[in-house]
PDB file of N, CA, C and O in Angstrom:
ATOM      1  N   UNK A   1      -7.433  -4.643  -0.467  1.00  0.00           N
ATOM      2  CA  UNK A   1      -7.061  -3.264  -0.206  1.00  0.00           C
ATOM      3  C   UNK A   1      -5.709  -3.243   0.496  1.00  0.00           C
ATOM      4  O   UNK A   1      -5.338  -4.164   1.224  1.00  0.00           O
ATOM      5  N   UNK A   2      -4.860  -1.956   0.201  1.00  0.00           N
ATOM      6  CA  UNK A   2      -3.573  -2.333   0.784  1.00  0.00           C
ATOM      7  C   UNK A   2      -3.540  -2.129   2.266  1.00  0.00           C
ATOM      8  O   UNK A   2      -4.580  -1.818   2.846  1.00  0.00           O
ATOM      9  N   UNK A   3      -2.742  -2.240   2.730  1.00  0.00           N
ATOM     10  CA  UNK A   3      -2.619  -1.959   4.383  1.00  0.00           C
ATOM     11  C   UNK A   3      -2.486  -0.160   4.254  1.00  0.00           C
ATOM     12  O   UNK A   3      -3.445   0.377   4.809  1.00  0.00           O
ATOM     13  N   UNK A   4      -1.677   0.649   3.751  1.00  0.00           N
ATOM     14  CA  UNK A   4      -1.767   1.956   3.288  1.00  0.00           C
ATOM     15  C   UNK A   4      -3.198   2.853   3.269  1.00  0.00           C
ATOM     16  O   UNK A   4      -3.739   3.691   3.989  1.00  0.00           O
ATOM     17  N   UNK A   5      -3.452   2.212   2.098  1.00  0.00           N
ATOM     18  CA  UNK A   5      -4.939   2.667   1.925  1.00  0.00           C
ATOM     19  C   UNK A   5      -5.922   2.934   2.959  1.00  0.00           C
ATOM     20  O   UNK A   5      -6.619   3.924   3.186  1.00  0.00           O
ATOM     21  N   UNK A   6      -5.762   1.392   3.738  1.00  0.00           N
ATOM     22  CA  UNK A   6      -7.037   1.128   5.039  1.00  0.00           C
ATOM     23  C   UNK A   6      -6.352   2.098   5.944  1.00  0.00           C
ATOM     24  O   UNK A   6      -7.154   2.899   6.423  1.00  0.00           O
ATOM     25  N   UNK A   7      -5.098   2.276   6.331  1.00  0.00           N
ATOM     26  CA  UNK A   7      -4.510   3.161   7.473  1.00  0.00           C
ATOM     27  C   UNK A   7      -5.304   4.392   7.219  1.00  0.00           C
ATOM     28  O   UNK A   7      -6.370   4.599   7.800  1.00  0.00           O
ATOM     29  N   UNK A   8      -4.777   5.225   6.335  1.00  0.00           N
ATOM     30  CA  UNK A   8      -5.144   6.505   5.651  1.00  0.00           C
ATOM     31  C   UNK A   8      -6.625   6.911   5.601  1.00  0.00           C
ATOM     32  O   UNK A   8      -7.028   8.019   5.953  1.00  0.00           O
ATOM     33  N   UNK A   9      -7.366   5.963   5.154  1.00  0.00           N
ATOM     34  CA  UNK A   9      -8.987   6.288   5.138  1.00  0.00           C
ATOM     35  C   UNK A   9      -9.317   5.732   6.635  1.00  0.00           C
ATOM     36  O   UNK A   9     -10.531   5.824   6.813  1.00  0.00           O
ATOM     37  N   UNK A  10      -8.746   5.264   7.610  1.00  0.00           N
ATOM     38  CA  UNK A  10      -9.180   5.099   9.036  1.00  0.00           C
ATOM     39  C   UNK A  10      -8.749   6.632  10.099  1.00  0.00           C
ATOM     40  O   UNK A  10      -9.219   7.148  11.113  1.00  0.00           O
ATOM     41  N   UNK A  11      -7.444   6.955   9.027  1.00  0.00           N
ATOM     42  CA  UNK A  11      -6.872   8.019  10.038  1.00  0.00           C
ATOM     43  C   UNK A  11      -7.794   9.335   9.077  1.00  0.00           C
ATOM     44  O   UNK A  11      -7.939  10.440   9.601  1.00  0.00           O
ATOM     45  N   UNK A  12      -8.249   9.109   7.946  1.00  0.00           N
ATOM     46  CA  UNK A  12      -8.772  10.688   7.259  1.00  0.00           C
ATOM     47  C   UNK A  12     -10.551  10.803   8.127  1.00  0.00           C
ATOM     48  O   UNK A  12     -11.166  11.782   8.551  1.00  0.00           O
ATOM     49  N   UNK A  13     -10.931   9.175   8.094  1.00  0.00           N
ATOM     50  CA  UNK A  13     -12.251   9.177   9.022  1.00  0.00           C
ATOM     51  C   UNK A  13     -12.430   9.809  10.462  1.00  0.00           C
ATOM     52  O   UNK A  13     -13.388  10.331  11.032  1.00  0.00           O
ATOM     53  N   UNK A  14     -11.229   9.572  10.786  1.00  0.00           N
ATOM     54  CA  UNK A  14     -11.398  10.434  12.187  1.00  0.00           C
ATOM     55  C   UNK A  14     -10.663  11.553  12.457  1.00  0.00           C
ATOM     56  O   UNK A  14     -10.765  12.174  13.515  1.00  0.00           O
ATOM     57  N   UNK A  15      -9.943  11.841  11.581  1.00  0.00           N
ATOM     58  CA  UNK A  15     -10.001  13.173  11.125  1.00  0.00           C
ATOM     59  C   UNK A  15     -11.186  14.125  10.836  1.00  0.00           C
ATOM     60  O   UNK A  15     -11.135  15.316  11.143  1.00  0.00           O
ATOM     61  N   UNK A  16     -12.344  13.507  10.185  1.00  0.00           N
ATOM     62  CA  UNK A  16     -12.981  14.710   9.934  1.00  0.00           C
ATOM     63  C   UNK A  16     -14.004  14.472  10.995  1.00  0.00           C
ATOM     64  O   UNK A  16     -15.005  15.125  10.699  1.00  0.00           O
ATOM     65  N   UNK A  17     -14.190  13.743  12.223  1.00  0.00           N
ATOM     66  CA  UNK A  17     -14.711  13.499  13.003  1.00  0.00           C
ATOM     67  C   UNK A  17     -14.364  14.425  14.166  1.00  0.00           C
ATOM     68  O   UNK A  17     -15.222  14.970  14.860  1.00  0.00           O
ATOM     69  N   UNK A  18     -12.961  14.576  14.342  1.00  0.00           N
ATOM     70  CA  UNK A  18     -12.475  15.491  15.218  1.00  0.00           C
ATOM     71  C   UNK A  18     -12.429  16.873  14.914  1.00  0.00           C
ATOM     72  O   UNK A  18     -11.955  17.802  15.567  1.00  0.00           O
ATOM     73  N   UNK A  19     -13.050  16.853  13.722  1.00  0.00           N
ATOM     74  CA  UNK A  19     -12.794  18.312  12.938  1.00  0.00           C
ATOM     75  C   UNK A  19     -14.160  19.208  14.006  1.00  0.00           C
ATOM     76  O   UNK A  19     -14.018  20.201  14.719  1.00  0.00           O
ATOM     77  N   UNK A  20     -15.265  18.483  13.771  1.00  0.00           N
ATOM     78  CA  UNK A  20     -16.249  18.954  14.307  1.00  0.00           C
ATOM     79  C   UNK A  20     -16.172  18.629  16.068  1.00  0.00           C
ATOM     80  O   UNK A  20     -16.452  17.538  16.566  1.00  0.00           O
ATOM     81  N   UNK A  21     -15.613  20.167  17.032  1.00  0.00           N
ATOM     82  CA  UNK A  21     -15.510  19.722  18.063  1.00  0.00           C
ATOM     83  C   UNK A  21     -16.435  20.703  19.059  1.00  0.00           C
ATOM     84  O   UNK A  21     -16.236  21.806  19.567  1.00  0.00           O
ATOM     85  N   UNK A  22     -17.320  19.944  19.078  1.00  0.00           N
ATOM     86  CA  UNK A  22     -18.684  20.419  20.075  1.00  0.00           C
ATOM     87  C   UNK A  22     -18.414  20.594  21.204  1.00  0.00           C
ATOM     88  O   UNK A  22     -19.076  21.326  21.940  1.00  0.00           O
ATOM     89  N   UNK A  23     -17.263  19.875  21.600  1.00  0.00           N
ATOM     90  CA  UNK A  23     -16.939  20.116  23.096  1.00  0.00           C
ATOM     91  C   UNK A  23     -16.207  21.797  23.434  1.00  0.00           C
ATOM     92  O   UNK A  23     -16.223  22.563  24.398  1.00  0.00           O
ATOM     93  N   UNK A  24     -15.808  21.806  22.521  1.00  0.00           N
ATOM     94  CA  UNK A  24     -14.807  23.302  22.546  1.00  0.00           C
ATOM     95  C   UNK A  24     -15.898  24.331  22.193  1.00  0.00           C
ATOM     96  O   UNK A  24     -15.309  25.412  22.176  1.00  0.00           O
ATOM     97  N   UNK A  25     -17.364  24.554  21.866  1.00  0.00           N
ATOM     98  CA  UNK A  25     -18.181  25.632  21.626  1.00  0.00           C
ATOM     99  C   UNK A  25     -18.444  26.261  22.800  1.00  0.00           C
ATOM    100  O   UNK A  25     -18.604  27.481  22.812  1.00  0.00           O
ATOM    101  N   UNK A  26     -18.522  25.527  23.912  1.00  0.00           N
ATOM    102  CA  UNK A  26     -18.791  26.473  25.395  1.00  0.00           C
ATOM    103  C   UNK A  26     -17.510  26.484  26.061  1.00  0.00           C
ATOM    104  O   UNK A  26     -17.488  26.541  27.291  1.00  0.00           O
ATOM    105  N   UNK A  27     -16.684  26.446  25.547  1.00  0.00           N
ATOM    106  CA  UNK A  27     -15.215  26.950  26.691  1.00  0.00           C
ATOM    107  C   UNK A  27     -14.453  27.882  26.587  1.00  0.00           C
ATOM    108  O   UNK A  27     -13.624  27.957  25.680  1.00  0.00           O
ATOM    109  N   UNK A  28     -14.593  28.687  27.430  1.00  0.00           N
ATOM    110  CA  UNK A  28     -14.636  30.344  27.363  1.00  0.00           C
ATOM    111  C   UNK A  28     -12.915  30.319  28.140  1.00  0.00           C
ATOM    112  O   UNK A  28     -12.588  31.399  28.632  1.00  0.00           O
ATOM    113  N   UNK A  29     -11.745  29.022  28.260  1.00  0.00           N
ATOM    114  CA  UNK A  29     -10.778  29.511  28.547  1.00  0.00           C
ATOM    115  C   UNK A  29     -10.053  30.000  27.782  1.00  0.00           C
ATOM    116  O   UNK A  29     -10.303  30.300  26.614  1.00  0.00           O
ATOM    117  N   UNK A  30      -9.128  30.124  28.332  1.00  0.00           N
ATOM    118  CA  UNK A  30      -7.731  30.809  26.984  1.00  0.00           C
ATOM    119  C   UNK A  30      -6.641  30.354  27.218  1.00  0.00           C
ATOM    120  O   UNK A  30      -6.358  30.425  28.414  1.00  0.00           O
ATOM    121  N   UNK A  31      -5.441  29.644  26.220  1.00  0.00           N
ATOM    122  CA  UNK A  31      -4.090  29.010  26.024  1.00  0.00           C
ATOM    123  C   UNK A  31      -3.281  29.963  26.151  1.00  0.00           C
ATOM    124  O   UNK A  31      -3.276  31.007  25.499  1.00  0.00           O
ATOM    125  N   UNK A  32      -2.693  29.702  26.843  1.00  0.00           N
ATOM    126  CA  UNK A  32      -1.235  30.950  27.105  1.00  0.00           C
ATOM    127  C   UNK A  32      -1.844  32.718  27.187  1.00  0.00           C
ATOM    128  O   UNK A  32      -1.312  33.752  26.782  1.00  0.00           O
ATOM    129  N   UNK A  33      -3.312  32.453  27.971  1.00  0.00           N
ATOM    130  CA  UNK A  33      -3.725  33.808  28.496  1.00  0.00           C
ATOM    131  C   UNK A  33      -4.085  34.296  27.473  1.00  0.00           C
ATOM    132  O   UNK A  33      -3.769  35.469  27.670  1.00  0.00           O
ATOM    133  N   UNK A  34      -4.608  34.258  26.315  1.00  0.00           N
ATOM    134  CA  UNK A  34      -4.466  35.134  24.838  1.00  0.00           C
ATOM    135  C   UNK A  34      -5.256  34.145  24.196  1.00  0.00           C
ATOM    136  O   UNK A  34      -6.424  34.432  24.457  1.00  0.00           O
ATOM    137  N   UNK A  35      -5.224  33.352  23.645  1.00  0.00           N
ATOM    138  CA  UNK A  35      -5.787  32.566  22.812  1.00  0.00           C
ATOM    139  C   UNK A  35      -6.912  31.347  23.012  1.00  0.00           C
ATOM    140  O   UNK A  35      -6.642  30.435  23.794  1.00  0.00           O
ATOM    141  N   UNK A  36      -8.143  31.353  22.309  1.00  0.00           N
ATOM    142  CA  UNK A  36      -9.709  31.007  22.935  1.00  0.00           C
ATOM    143  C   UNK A  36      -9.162  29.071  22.519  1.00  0.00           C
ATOM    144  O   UNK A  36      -8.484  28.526  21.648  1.00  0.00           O
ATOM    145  N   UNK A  37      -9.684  28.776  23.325  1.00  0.00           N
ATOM    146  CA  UNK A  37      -9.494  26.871  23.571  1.00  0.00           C
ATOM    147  C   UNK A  37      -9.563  26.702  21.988  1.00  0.00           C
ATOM    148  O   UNK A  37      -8.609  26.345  21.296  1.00  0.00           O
ATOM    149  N   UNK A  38     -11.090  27.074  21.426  1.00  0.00           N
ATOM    150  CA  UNK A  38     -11.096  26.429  20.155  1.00  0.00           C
ATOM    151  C   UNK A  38     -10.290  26.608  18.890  1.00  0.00           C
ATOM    152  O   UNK A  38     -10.210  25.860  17.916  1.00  0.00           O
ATOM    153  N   UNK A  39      -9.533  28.123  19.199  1.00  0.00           N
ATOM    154  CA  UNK A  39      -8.894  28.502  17.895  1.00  0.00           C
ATOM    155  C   UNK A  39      -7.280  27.501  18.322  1.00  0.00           C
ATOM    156  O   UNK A  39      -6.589  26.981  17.446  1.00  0.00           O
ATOM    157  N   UNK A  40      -7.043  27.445  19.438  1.00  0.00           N
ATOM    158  CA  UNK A  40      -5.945  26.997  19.581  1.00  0.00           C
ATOM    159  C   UNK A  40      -6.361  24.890  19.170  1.00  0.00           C
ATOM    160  O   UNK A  40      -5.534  24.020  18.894  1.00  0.00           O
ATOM    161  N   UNK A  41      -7.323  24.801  19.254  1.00  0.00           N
ATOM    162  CA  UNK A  41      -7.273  23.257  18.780  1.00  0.00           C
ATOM    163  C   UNK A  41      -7.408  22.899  17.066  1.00  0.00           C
ATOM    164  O   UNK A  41      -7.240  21.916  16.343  1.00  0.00           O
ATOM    165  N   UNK A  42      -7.907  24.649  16.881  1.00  0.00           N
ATOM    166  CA  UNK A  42      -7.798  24.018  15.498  1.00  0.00           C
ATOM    167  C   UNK A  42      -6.730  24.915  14.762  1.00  0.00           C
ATOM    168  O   UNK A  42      -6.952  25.033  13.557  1.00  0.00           O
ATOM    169  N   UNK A  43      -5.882  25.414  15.126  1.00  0.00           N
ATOM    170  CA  UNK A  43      -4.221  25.202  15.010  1.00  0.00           C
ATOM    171  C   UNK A  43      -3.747  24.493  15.306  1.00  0.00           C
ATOM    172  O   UNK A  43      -2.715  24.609  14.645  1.00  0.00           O
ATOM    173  N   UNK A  44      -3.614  23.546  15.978  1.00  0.00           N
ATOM    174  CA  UNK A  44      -3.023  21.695  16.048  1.00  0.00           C
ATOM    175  C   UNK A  44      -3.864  21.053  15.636  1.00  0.00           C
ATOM    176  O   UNK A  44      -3.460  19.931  15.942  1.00  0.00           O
ATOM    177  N   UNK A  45      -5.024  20.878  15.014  1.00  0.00           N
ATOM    178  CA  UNK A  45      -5.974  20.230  13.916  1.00  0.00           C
ATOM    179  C   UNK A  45      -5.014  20.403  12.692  1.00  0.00           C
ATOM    180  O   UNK A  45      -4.282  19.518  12.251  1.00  0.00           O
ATOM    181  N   UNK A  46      -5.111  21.471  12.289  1.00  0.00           N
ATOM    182  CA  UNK A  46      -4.886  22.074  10.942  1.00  0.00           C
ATOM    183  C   UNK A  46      -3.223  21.337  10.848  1.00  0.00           C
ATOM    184  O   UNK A  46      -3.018  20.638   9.856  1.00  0.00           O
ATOM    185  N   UNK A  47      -2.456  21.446  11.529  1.00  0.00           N
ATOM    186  CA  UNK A  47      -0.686  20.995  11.841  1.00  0.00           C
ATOM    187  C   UNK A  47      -0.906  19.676  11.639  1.00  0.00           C
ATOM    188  O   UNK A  47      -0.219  19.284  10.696  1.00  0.00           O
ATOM    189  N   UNK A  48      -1.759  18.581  12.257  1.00  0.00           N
ATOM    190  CA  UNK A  48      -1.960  17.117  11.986  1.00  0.00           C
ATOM    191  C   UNK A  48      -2.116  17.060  11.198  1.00  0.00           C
ATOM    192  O   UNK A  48      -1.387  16.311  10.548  1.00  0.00           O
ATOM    193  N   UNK A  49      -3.422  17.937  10.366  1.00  0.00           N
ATOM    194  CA  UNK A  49      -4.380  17.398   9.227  1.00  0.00           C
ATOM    195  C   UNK A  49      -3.246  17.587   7.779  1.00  0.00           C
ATOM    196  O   UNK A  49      -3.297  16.783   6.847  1.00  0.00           O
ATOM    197  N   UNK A  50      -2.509  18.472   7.792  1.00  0.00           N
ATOM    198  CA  UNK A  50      -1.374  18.729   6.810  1.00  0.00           C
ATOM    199  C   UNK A  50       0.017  17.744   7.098  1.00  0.00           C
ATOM    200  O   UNK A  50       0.602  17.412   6.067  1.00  0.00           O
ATOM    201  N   UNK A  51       0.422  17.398   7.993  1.00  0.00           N
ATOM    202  CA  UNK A  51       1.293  16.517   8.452  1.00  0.00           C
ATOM    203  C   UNK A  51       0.957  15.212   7.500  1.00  0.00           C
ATOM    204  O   UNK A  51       1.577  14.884   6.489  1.00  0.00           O
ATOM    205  N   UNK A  52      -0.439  14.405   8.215  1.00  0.00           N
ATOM    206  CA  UNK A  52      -1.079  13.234   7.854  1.00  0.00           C
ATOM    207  C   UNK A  52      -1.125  13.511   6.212  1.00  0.00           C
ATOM    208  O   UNK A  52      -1.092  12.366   5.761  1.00  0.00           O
ATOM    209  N   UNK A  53      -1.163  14.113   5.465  1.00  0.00           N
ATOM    210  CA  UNK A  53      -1.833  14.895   3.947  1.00  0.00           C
ATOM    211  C   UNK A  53      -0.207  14.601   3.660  1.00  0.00           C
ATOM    212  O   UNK A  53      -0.190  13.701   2.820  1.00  0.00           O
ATOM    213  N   UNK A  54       1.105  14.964   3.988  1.00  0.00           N
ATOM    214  CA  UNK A  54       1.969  15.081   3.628  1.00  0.00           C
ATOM    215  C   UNK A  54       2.504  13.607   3.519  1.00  0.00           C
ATOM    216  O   UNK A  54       2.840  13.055   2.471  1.00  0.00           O
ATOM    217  N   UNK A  55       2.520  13.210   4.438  1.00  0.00           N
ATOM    218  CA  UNK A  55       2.695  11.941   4.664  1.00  0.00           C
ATOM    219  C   UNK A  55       2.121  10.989   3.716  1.00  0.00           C
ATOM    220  O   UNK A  55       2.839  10.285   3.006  1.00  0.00           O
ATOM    221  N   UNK A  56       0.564  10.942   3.679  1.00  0.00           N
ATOM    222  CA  UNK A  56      -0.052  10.321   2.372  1.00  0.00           C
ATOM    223  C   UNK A  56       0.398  10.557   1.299  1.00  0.00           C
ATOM    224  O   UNK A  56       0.366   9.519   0.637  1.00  0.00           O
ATOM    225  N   UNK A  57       0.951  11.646   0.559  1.00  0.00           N
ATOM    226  CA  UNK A  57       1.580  11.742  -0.655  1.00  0.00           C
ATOM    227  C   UNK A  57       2.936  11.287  -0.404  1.00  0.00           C
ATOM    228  O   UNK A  57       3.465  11.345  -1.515  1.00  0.00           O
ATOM    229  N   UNK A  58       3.736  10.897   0.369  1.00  0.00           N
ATOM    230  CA  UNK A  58       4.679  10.549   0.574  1.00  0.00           C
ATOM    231  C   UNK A  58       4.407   9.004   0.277  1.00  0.00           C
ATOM    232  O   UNK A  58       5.037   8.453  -0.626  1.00  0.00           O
ATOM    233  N   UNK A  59       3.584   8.391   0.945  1.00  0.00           N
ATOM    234  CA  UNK A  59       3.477   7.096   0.842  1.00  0.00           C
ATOM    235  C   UNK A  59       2.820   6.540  -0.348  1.00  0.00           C
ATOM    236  O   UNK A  59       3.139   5.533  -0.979  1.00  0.00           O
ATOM    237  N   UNK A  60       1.480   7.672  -0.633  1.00  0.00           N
ATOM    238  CA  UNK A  60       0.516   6.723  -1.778  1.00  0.00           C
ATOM    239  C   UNK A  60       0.845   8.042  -3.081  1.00  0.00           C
ATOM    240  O   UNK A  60      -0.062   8.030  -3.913  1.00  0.00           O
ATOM    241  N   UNK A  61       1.788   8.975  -3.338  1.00  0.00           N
ATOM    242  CA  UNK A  61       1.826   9.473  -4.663  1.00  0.00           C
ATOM    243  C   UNK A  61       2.068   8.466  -5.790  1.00  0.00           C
ATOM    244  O   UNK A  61       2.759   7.502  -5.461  1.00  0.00           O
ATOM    245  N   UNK A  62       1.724   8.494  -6.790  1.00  0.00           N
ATOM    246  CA  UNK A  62       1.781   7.729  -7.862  1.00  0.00           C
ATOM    247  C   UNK A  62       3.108   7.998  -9.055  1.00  0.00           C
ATOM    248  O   UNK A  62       3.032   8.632 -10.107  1.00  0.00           O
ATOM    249  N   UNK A  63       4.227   7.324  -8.511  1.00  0.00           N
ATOM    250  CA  UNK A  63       5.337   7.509  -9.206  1.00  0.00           C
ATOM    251  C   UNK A  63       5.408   7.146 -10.429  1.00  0.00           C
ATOM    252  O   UNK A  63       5.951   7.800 -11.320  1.00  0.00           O
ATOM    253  N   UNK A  64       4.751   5.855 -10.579  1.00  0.00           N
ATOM    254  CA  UNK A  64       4.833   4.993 -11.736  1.00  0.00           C
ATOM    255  C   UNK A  64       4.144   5.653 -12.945  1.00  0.00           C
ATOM    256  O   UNK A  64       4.558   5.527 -14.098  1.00  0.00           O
ATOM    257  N   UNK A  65       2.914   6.461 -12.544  1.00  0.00           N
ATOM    258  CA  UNK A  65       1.951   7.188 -13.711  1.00  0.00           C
ATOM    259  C   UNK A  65       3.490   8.677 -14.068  1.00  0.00           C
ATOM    260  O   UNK A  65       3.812   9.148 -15.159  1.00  0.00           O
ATOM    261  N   UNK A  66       3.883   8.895 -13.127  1.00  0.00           N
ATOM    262  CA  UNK A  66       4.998   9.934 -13.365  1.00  0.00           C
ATOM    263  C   UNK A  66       6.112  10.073 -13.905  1.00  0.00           C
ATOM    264  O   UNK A  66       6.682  11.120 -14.211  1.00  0.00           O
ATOM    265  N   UNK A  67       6.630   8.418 -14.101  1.00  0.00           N
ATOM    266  CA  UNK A  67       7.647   7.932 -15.024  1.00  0.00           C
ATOM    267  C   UNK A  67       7.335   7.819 -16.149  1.00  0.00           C
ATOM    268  O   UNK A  67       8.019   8.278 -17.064  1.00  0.00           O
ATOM    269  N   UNK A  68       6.052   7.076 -16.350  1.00  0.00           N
ATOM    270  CA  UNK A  68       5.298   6.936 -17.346  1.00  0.00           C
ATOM    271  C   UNK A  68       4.684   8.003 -18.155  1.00  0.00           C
ATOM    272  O   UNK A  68       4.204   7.741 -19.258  1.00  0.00           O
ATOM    273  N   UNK A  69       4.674   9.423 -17.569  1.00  0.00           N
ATOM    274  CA  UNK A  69       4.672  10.627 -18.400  1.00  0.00           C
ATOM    275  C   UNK A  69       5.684  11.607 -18.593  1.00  0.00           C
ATOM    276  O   UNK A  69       5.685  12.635 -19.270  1.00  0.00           O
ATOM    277  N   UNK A  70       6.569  11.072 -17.844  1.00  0.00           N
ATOM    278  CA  UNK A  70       8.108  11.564 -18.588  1.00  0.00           C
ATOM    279  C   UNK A  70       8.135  10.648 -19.616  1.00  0.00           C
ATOM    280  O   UNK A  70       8.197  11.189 -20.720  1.00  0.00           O
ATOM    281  N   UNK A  71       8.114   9.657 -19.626  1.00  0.00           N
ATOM    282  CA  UNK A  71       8.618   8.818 -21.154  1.00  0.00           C
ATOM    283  C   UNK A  71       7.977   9.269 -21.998  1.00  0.00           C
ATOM    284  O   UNK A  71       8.583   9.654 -22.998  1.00  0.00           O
ATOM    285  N   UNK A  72       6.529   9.405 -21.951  1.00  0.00           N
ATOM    286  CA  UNK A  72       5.894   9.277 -23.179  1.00  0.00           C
ATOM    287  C   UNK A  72       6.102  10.880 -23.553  1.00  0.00           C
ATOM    288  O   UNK A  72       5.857  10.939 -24.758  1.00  0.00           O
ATOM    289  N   UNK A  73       6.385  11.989 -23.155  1.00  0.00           N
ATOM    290  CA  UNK A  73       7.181  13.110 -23.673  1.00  0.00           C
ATOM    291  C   UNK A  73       8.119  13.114 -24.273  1.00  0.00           C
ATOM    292  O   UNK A  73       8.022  13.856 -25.251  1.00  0.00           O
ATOM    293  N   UNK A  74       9.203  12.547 -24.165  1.00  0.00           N
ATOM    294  CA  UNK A  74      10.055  12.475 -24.737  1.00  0.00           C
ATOM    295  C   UNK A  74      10.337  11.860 -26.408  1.00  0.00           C
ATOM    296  O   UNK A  74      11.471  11.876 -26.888  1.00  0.00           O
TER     297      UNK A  74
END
């Protein structure tokens, strides 16, 4: 397996681990006076989880299948 691969499925595993955050169901504070703990963690959830997503297609998109279907169009 590549080193890529194992990164990505170690960082998507705890990703969806942190997704579910039990700790934030009883905390009744608020971020910048306005906004409830949990909605504000999963607006910097959501910012990682698309970051990391961007990044993976950056690293593991499949160019070669993409060259390989421009040619065979032509």
């Amino acid at each position: 397996m590549k080193p890529a691969v194992l990164v990505s499925t170690i960082v998507f595993i705890v990703l969806a681990v942190l997704h579910q955050d039990v700790w934030n169901w009883d905390n009744a504070n608020l971020v910048f006076g306005f906004l409830p703990v949990g909605l504000a963690y999963h607006a910097a959830y959501s910012i990682v989880a698309a970051t990391f997503w961007a990044i993976v297609m950056k690293i593991a998109w499949p160019t070669r299948l993409e060259e390989w279907a421009d040619e065979s169009n032509d």
